[in-house]
Residue, then its C-alpha position, 0 to 999 in steps of 0.5 A: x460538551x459531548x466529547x468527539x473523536x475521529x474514525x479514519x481508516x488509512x492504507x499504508x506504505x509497505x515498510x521501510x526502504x530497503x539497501x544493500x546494508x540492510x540488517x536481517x529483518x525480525x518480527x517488530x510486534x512493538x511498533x506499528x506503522x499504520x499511520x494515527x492522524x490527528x483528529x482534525x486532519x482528516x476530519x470525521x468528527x462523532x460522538x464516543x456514545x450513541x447507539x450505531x443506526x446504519x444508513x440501510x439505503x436512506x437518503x437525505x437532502x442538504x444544502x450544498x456549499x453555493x446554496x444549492x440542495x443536494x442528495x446524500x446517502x445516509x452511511x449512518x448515524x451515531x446519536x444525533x450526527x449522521x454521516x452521508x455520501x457525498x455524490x463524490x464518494x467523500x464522507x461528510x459528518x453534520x447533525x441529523x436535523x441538517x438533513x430532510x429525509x427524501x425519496x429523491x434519486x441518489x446521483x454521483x458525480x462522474x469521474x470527470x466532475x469529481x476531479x474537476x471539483x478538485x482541480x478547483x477547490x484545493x489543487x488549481x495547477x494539477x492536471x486531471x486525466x480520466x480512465x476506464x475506472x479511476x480520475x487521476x488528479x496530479x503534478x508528477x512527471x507523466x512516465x509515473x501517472x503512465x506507470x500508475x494508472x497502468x496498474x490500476x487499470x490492469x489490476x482492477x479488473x482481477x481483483x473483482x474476478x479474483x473475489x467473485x470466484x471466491x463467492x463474495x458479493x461483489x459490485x461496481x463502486x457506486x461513486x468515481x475512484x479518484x487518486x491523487x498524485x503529487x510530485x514532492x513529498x513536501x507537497x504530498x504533507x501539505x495537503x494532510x501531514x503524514x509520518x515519515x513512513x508513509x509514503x502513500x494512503x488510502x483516506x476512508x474519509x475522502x475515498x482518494x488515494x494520496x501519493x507522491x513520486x519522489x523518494x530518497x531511495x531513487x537515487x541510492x537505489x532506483x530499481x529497488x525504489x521503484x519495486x516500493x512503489x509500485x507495490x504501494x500503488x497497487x496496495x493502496x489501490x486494492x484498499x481503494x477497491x475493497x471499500x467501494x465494491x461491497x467488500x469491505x464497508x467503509x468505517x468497518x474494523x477488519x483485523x489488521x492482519x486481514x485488512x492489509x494482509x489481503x491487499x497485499x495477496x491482491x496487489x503483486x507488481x513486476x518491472x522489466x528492468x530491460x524496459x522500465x516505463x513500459x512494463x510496470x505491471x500487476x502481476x496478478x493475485x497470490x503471486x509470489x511477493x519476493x520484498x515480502x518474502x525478503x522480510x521473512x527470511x529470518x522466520x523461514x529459517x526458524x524451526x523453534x518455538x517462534x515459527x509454530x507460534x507465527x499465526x497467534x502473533x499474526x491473527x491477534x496482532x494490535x499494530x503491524x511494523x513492516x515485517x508484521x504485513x509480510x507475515x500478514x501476506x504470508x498467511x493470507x497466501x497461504x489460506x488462499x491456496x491451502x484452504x481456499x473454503x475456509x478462507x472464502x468462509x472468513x472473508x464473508x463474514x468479514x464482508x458482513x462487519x457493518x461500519x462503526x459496528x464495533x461499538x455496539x453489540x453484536x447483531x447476527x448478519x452484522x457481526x463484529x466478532x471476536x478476530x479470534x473467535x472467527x479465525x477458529x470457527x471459520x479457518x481452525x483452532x489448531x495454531x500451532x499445526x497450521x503454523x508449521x503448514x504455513x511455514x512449509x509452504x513458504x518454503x516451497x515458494x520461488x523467491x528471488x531475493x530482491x537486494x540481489x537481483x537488481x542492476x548493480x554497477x561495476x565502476x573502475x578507474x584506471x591510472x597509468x604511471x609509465x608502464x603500469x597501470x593502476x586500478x581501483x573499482x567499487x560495486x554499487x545500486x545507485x547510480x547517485x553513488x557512481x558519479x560521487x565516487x568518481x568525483x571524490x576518487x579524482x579529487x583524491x590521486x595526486x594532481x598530475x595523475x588526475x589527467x591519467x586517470x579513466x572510468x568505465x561503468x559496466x552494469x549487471x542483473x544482479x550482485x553476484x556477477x557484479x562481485x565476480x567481475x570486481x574481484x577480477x580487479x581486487x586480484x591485480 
């Protein structure tokens, strides 16, 4: 039996939540976080061996689940499987003689009809809503389809403009962009199971995007909870983009640090906190991620032998934890900016990786190149000075650091004995933890003070006028 395995390529989630107990972050080359789904979860199944033949714009007849013919692209073949594009976008591995080869139109589903083939199939109850670019699918509260789409749409638009003025060949997706949104996490690992880590993904595979709304973080701490996701939409989003406007080829092998570095360059969000549902938004590309430059604070302080070795450990990194994709985002802020030419030279021959191409040899025009060897040619072989660049113009940036800006809560208990009163007061993000602290600190006084005892809550913009005004009852 000819032995199988499943290529998949997956987004992932930005990291693990962050608290106000959080320990300095460092860089974690060891674990990597991008999610290995088992082989059949997802399913894309070829053969190890064979020669790699692309699709080149063929296009084929099969027959379709109700018996009805259907014309695919042919995305390429591996000996004698083939992988096509369904006219929903999805990829479908079978036998190359399933197929007729034909001269046939390719046409793809519309958006309408991709998320009505799901509803369908897999997910009856979910609601469907189309918009100038995506298909939503979904059963999450309709504030976070609002928020969701908003940042979609209004991000869409400057991606392709950021790429085209980068000179890189760029095109409207050919087949509908659908996202598909459950309210659960146990709903979201129903439809595939997914590490503990992963809270949204971009399937190669399927061409959706998967996420779920709910999370542990919102209670404990929502604003900060809601800065994640959004970030991870937006990540996700951009993951969805590059793998349908010619960029990056489905089932090509990029180097981790620019296949997630890039999104993250592309993919800032913001919040007025004054306002939450009607300004999430995208920020536009190579703004200053401030839960990225978070992670970094211990490197930015670092002027040893780690900081001028930061971009060998970035460029040549196997896996990526969650402060490897900050470094990730780091670098590729900085060749934006910085070296804007060399980085346009990068990314094309990136854009030039053929799918599966990694497997064969090299071709020239379709090239799967050493990760190290391209970085030289096209960027520079001097890590160590570009290290040290590098770390200087993160020094430069506005940062905000994202554990002290955000809503704090002030809560204060007073209990008056006679002339006197008593109080007690904490500091707090989660407004979980205000109303148990209020419980517990009752059930605590002794019974015939509970009738005395009063509360007050005042919020604040940040933990360091939260502190001052808690020590004003630290001092009585």
């Amino acid at each position: 039996m000819r032995p199988f395995v499943t290529f998949v390529l997956l987004g992932c989630i930005l990291g693990a939540p962050l608290d106000s107990t959080a320990a300095e972050p460092a860089m974690r080359p060891s674990r990597g976080v991008v999610p290995q789904i088992s082989p059949r979860s997802l399913g894309l199944l070829l053969p190890v061996e064979g020669a790699v033949r692309q699709g080149e714009g063929r296009r084929v007849k099969l027959a379709g689940a109700d018996g009805k013919t259907i014309v695919a692209q042919v995305h390429l073949d591996v000996a004698d499987q083939r992988v096509v594009v369904m006219p929903d976008g999805q990829l479908k591995a079978m036998a190359a003689d399933q197929t007729k080869p034909t001269q046939d139109e390719f046409v793809p589903a519309t958006r309408q009809e991709a998320a009505a083939a799901i509803t369908a199939k897999e997910l009856p109850e979910f609601k469907t809503k189309i918009t100038a670019h995506y298909a939503f699918v979904y059963n999450c509260s309709e504030e976070f389809f609002t928020g969701t789409s908003s940042i979609l749409e209004s991000m869409y638009p400057g991606v392709q403009l950021f790429l085209k003025r980068l000179g890189l060949e760029v095109h409207e997706p050919v087949t509908p962009l659908v996202v598909i949104m459950f309210k659960t996490r146990a709903e979201f690992d129903a439809l595939h199971p997914m590490p503990p880590e992963v809270a949204a993904y971009y399937d190669a595979v399927s061409n959706h995007v998967v996420l779920y709304e709910e999370t542990d973080l919102v209670d404990r701490a929502p604003e900060l909870a809601l800065r994640q996701a959004i970030s991870t939409i937006a990540h996700e989003g951009v993951h969805q983009i590059l793998h349908n406007n010619g960029v990056q080829k489905r089932l090509s092998k990029w180097p981790l640090w620019i296949g997630e570095g890039l999104p993250e360059y592309l993919a800032p969000t913001s919040i007025d906190a004054n306002n939450i549902r009607r300004t999430l938004r995208w920020k536009g590309a190579g703004t200053v991620n401030d839960l990225r430059m978070f992670e970094l604070d211990r490197l930015l302080k670092d002027d040893g032998a780690n900081a001028d070795e930061l971009i060998a450990r970035v460029v040549g990194a196997s896996e990526l934890d969650s402060t490897g994709y900050a470094a990730s985002w780091a670098l590729t802020h900085f060749l934006a900016l910085k070296h804007k030419a060399a980085f346009a030279r990068y990314l094309k021959a990136m854009s030039r990786i053929e799918p599966l191409a990694d497997r064969t040899a090299p071709v020239v025009g379709k090239i799967q190149a050493d990760p190290v060897d391209l970085f030289n040619e096209t960027v520079g072989k001097d890590w160590k000075k570009l290290s040290r660049e590098l770390l200087t113009h993160l020094r430069k940036l506005p940062y905000k650091d994202p554990l002290v800006h955000q809503t704090f809560y002030v809560v204060v208990m007073a209990v008056k004995q006679g002339p006197s009163t008593t109080y007690t007061a904490v500091v707090t993000t989660s407004p979980g933890s205000v109303r148990e602290w209020r419980e517990r600190a009752t059930r605590e006084l002794p019974e015939p003070l509970r009738g005395a005892a009063t509360f007050s809550v005042r919020t604040f913009p940040n933990r360091n006028l939260a502190e001052e005004y808690l020590n004003q009852y630290r001092r009585q």
